[in-house]
N, C-alpha and C positions, 0 to 999 in steps of 0.2 A: 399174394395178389388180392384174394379176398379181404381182407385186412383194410390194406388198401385204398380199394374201390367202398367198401363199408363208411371208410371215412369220408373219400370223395363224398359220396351222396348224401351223408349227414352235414358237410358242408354245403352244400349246393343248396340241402332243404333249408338250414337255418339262415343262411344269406336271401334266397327268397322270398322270406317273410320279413327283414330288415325294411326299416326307412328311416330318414332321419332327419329331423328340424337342424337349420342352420341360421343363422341370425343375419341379417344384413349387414355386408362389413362396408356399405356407403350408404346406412341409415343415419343421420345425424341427429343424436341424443340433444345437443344443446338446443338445435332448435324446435325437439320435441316438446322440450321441456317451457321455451319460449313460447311457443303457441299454447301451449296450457294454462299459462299464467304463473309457470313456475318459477323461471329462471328467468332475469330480467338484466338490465345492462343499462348503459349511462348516458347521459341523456344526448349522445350522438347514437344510440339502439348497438354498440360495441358492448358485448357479454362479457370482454375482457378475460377470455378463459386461461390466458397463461398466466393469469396474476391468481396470487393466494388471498382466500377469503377472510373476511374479517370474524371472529365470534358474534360479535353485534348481529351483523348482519348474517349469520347461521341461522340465525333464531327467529329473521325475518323469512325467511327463502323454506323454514322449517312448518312456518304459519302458513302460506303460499302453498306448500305441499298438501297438506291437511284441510284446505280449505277452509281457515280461519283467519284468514288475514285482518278482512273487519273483526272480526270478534277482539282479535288478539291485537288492532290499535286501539280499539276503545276498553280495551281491558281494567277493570280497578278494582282492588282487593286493598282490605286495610294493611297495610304492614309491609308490604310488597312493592317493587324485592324487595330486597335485604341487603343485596351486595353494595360494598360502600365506593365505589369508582365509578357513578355514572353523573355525574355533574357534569351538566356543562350541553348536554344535549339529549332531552327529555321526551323525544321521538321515540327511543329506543325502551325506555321506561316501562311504556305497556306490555309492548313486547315481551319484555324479560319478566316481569310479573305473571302474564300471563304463561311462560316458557317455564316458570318457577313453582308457581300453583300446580302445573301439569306434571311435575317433576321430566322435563323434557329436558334440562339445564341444570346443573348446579355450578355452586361456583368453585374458587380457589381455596387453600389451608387457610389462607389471609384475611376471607370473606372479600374477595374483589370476585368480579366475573373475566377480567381481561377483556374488558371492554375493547381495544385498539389490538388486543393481540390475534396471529394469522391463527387459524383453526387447524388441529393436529388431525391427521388421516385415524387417528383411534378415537378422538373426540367427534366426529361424527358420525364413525361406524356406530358409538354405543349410543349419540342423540337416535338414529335411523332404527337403532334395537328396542329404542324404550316407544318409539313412535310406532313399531310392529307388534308391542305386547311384552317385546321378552327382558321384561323388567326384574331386575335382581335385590333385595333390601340390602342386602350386604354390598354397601357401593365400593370397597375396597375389592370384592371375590368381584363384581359389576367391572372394574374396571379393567382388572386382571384377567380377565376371560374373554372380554368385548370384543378385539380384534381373532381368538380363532372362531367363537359365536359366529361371527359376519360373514367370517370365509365360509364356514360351516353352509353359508344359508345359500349363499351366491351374491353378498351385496362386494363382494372385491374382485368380480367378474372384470376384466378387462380395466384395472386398477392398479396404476403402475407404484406408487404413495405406498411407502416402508410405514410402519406403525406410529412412528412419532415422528414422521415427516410432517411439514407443514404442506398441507392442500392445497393444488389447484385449482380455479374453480372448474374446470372442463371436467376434471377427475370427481367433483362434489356433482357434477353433473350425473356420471358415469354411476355413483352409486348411488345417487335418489332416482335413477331409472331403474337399475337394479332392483332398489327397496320397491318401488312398484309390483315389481314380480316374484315378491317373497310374501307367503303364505303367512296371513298374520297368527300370534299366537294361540290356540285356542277358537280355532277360527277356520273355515273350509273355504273364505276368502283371502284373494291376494290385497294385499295394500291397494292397487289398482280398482279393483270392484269394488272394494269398500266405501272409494271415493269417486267411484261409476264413471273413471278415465279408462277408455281403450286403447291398448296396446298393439301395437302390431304383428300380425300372424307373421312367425317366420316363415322362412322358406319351406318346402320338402323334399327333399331328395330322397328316389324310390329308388330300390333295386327293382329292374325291369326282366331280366334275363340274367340266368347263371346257366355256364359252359363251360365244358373243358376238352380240350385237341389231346391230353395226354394228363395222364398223373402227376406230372411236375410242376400243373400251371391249370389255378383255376381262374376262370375271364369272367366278371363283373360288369354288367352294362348297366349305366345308372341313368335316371331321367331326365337329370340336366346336370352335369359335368361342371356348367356354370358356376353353379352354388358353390360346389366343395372346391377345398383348398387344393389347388395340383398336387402341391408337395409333397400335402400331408398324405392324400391318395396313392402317391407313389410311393411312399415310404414302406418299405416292406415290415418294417418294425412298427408300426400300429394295426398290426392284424395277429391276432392271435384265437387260436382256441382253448379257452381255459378250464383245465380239470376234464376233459372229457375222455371218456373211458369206453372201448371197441369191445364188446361182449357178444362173442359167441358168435365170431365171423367170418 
C-alpha cells in the first residue's frame, strides 16, 4: 500500500505543475501569411491552395518571406543567373539571380532551373533550411539530409507532402509558417523575430486540480477542456510515467 500511495502522490505532484501550449486548430495559416505580405493569390484574391506551386514562383513567395521583394525585383548581378530555360519571361530573371547570388536556389544536372516545373515538398524544405542558416557545401550530403533536417526542426508540422511529392500551395503555406517558428542557425532568434513578424500565442491549457476517489483512478481537472483534443485526452495510451523509480516506501 505504501508503494502505492508513494506513487499516487508523485503523480498528483508532477501533474500539478504540467501546462501546456496548444496551437489553434481554426487558426488559418493562409491567411496569416496573406495579411503579411507573404502569400498572395490571382488576380480574383483566390490563393489557389489546392494547386501545386511553380519553382518560379517559389523564389518569389521566398523574397516576400525575407522581406526582399524590392530588392530581389531589381536585382542585377553580372553573369546571373546562369541557368539556361528562362527566355521568354524576364520578370522572373531578378528573381532568380538574386535567389542564385544568395545560394537560396540552385539549379538542375542540365544547368536549367525548371522554370515551369511543380516544386517538390524536399525542394522547399531545403530552400526554407538554407533561408534559417542551416546551409550545407556538400549539396549532394544538403540534399540528402534536407527532408529529416526539416522534420528535425518542426518545419513538417501538420505537413501531409511525401518527400518528393509535388507541393500544394496551402501545404508551402503550412511550412513557411512553420519556418517562422524555427530557431535560426547560430542565432537565439526565430526566423519570425528576425523579420520583426508576430506570431500568435498559443493557447494554454493548465492543470487546475489533481484528485483521486481511489488508487485505480487518478482525475485531472484542466482549464479549458476546450483547447485539447477529447480523444487524445481520453486515450488512456498517451499517458505514461517514464523510468520512474519508488525508493524506500
Amino acid at each position: 500500500m505504501k508503494r502505492k500511495l508513494s506513487l499516487l502522490l508523485a503523480v498528483v505532484m508532477i501533474l500539478g505543475t504540467f501546462s501546456f501550449a496548444f496551437a489553434d486548430d481554426d487558426f488559418d495559416v493562409p491567411a496569416f501569411l496573406e495579411k503579411e505580405g507573404i502569400l498572395k493569390g490571382n488576380t480574383k484574391g483566390d490563393l489557389m491552395l489546392d494547386e501545386p506551386l511553380l519553382r518560379k514562383d517559389a523564389v518569389v513567395l521566398l523574397a516576400r518571406l525575407l522581406k526582399a521583394e524590392d530588392e530581389a525585383e531589381a536585382f542585377e548581378k553580372e553573369g546571373l543567373p546562369t541557368f539556361n530555360d528562362l527566355a521568354g519571361n524576364p520578370y522572373y530573371n531578378a528573381f532568380l539571380a538574386w535567389a542564385e547570388d544568395n545560394g537560396y536556389f540552385t539549379g538542375k544536372p542540365d544547368g536549367s532551373f525548371g522554370y515551369e516545373d511543380n516544386l517538390e515538398a524536399v525542394e522547399y524544405a531545403l530552400v526554407l533550411l538554407r533561408a534559417l542558416g542551416y546551409v550545407n557545401e556538400d549539396k549532394a550530403d544538403e540534399w540528402e539530409k534536407a527532408w529529416d533536417t526539416a522534420k528535425e526542426l518542426g518545419l513538417l508540422e501538420d505537413v501531409k507532402a511525401e518527400r518528393r511529392e509535388e507541393i500544394l500551395r496551402k501545404e508551402v503555406a503550412q511550412m513557411t509558417y512553420n519556418a517562422l517558428g524555427v530557431t535560426m542557425k547560430d542565432s537565439d532568434k526565430t526566423l519570425a523575430e528576425f523579420l520583426g513578424i508576430t506570431l500568435p500565442e498559443p493557447d494554454v491549457l493548465e492543470v487546475v486540480e489533481v484528485y483521486t476517489e481511489n488508487l485505480a483512478e487518478v482525475v485531472v481537472e484542466l482549464s479549458n477542456a476546450k483547447l485539447a483534443d477529447k480523444a487524445k485526452l481520453e486515450n488512456p495510451a498517451n499517458y505514461r510515467i517514464d523510468k520512474y523509480n519508488v525508493e524506500k516506501s
